[in-house]
N, C-alpha and C positions, 0 to 999 in steps of 0.2 A: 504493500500500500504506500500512496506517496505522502510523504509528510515535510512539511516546511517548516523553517523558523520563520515565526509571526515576531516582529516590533513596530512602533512608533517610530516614524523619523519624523525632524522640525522641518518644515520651510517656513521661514517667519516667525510667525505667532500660528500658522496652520498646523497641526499633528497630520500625517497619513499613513494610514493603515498600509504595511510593506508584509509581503512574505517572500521568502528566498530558499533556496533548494538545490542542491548539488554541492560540490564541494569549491570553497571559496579562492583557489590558488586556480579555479579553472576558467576560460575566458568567460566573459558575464555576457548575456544576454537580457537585455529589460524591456518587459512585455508595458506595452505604452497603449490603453485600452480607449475604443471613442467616448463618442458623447454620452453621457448620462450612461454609461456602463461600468458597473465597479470591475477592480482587479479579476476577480474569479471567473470575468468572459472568459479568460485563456482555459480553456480546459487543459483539467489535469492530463488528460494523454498526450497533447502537445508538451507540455512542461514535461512530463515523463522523456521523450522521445526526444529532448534538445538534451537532460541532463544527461539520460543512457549513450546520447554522442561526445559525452567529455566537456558540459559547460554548465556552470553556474548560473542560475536561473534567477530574475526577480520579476515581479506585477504587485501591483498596490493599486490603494484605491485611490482615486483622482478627488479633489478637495469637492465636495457636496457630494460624493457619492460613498457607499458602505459605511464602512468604518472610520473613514477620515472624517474630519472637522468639516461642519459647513460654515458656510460663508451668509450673509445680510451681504445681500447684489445690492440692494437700495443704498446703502450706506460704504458699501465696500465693494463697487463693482471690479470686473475684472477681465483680463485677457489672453488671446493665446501666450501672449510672452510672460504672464505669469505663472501660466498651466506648465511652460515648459521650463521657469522657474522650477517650480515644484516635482521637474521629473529630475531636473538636476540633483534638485537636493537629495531624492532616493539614492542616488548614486553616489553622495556624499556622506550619504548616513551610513553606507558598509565601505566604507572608503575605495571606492570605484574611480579611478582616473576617466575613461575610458570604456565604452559598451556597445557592444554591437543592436544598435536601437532598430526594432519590429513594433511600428505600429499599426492601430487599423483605425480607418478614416480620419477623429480629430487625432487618432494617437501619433497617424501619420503625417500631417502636417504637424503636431508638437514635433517629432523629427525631423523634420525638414526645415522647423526654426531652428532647431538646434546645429543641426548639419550646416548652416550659414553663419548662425549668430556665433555660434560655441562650436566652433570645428572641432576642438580639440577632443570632445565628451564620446567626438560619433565613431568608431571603428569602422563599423558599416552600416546602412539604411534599409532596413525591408518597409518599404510600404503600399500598405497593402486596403485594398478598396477605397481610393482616398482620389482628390483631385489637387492639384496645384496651390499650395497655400496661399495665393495672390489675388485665386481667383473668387469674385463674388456673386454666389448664384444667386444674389436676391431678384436681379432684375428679369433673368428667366425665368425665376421660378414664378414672379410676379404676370409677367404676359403668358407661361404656359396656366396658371389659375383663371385668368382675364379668357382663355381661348384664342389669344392670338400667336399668331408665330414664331419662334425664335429668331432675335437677330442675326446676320452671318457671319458677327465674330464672339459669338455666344459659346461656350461648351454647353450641351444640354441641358434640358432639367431633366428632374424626376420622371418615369415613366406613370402614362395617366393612369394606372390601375394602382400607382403607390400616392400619388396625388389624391386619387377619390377616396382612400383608405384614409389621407391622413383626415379630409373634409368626410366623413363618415364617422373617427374616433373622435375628433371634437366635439360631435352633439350622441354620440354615444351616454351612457349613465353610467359616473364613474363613484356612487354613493358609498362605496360599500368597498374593501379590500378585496373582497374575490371578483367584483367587477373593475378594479383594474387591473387586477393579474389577467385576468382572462383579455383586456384590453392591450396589454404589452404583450402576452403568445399571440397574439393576433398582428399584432405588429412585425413581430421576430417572422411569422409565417410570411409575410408579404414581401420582409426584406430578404428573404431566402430565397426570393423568385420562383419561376413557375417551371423551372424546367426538373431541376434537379431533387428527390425524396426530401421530406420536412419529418421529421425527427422532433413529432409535437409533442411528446411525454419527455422527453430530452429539455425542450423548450420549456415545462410547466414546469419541473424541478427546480430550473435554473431560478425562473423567477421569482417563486415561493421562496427557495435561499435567498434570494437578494433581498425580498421584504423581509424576513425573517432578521437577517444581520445588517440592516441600514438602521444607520441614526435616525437618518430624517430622509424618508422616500422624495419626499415634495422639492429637495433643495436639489435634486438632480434636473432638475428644467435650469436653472439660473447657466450650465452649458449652453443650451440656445445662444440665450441672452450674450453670452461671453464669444461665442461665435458670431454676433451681428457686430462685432467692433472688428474695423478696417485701419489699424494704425501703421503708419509706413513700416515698423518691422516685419509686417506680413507682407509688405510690396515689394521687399527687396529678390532682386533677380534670383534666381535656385543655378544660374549657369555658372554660382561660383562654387559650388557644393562639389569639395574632392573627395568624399568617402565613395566607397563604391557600394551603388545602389542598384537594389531588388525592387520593382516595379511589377504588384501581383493584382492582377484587377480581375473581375469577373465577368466573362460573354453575355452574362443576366443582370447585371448590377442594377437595382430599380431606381436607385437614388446615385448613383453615381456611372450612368453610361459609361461604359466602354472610351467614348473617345477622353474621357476625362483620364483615366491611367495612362490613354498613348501620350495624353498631352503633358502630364506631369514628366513622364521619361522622353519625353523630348529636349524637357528644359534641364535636366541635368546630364552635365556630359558623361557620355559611354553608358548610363545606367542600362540595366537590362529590362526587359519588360515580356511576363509571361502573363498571357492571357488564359485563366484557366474555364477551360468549356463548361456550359449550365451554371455556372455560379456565379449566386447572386451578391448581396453586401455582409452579409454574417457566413460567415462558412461553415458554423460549429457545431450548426443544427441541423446539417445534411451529413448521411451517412458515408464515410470514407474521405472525406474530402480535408478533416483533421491530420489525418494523415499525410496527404498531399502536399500542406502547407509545411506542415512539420519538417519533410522532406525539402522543399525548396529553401526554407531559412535554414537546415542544416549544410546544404551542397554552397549557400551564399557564406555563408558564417566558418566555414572550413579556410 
């Protein structure tokens, strides 16, 4: 069975919930989770299958979400460059110079600030279902809600069946804790796409854990929020990012098309970009496909 050391590390005045696994002299890996998703998205079988290759393993939970400390956005708003503050500090809390960063969507853009801002922290880059950190899909996503057409230097939006999913859980009834659990599997199920098996008893575990061990469930929206800020550290070019980067995007992505991974590996030199068939924005709830991943962050991370 796999078992981790659980501690607190500080960023600031923030605490976050960190767990770590494998043995500490071996290269570190830190699992960089999205939005409103605590540490424990990485499944254990991945974490299993990076440490079984000879690497020291960390994930934690992202500030408003699980175990870490939330934040009053009203009073204390906040941004990417602080989220990737706070992923630094994990890597300071077990004294990590340097880590080979895999993130997934916001965890991928916190690497890719990092990889510009802080070269020094990044070894190598997996990022995976993620778009361009520069880029801002407000105005898409604004005209594909409106029904009008993307402009021609747009990256997509969302695909209309995750669009009406998401205007369908807004007037959904979310009174009662088992209707929103049942309203975040339903979510996880959409972002999985429509090609590849959904792994919905897989799904309802996970989320039951997450409401079970969060602080405070409600403080994981203030990500949104921390996402709708555009400050020039998100504008700066990615063509000066010398780590070498994994570009892992899904041929189903609902929320982040296909052309949004070509165009992130475009903008950093030499990165590589594998498109993996039927998958959608979560991988971890379709059967097999855990392993797949596990598999390309180990052949990148060697």
């Amino acid at each position: 069975m796999l078992t981790g050391e659980e501690k607190f590390v500080r960023s600031g005045q923030i605490r976050l919930w960190t767990e770590r696994f494998g043995r500490p002299d071996d290269p570190t890996v830190l699992l960089v989770m999205g939005t409103s998703t605590q540490g424990i998205g990485w499944p254990d079988e991945l974490v299993e299958a990076l440490v079984n290759s000879g690497r020291q393993v960390i994930r934690f939970d992202h500030r408003d979400t699980g175990r870490s400390d939330s934040v009053d956005f009203t009073t204390h708003p906040y941004a990417l460059a602080d989220m990737a503050a706070d992923t630094a500090a994990v890597l300071d809390g077990y004294g990590v110079t340097a880590a080979h960063i895999v993130g997934a969507s916001l965890g991928a853009a916190i690497g890719q600030w990092l990889a510009v801002h802080q070269a020094v922290r990044v070894r190598t880059l997996t990022a995976m279902a993620s778009s361009p950190m520069g880029n801002n899909p407000g105005p898409a996503w604004a005209r594909a809600m409106a029904g009008r057409p993307p402009a021609g230097d747009e990256l997509p939006p969302p695909t209309a069946r995750f669009l009406n999913h998401l205007m369908a859980s807004a007037k959904a009834p979310r009174t009662t804790a088992q209707q929103r659990m049942d309203a975040d599997v339903q979510t996880w199920r959409v972002l999985n796409g429509d090609v590849l098996p959904f792994d919905e008893p897989a799904a309802r575990r996970f989320v039951e854990h997450c409401y079970a061990r969060a602080n405070n469930v409600a403080a994981a929206s203030n990500h949104d929020l921390a996402g709708r800020r555009w400050d020039d550290d998100r504008r700066a070019s990615l063509s000066c990012i010398t780590a070498a980067t994994l570009v892992l995007h899904g041929s189903e992505d609902p929320l982040f098309p296909q052309a949004h991974g070509e165009a992130l590996a475009a903008q950093i030199p030499a990165a590589h970009l594998e498109i993996v068939p039927g998958m959608g924005h979560h991988p971890f709830f379709s059967p097999g496909l855990t392993e797949r991943i596990a598999g390309s962050i180990i052949r990148h991370t060697t």
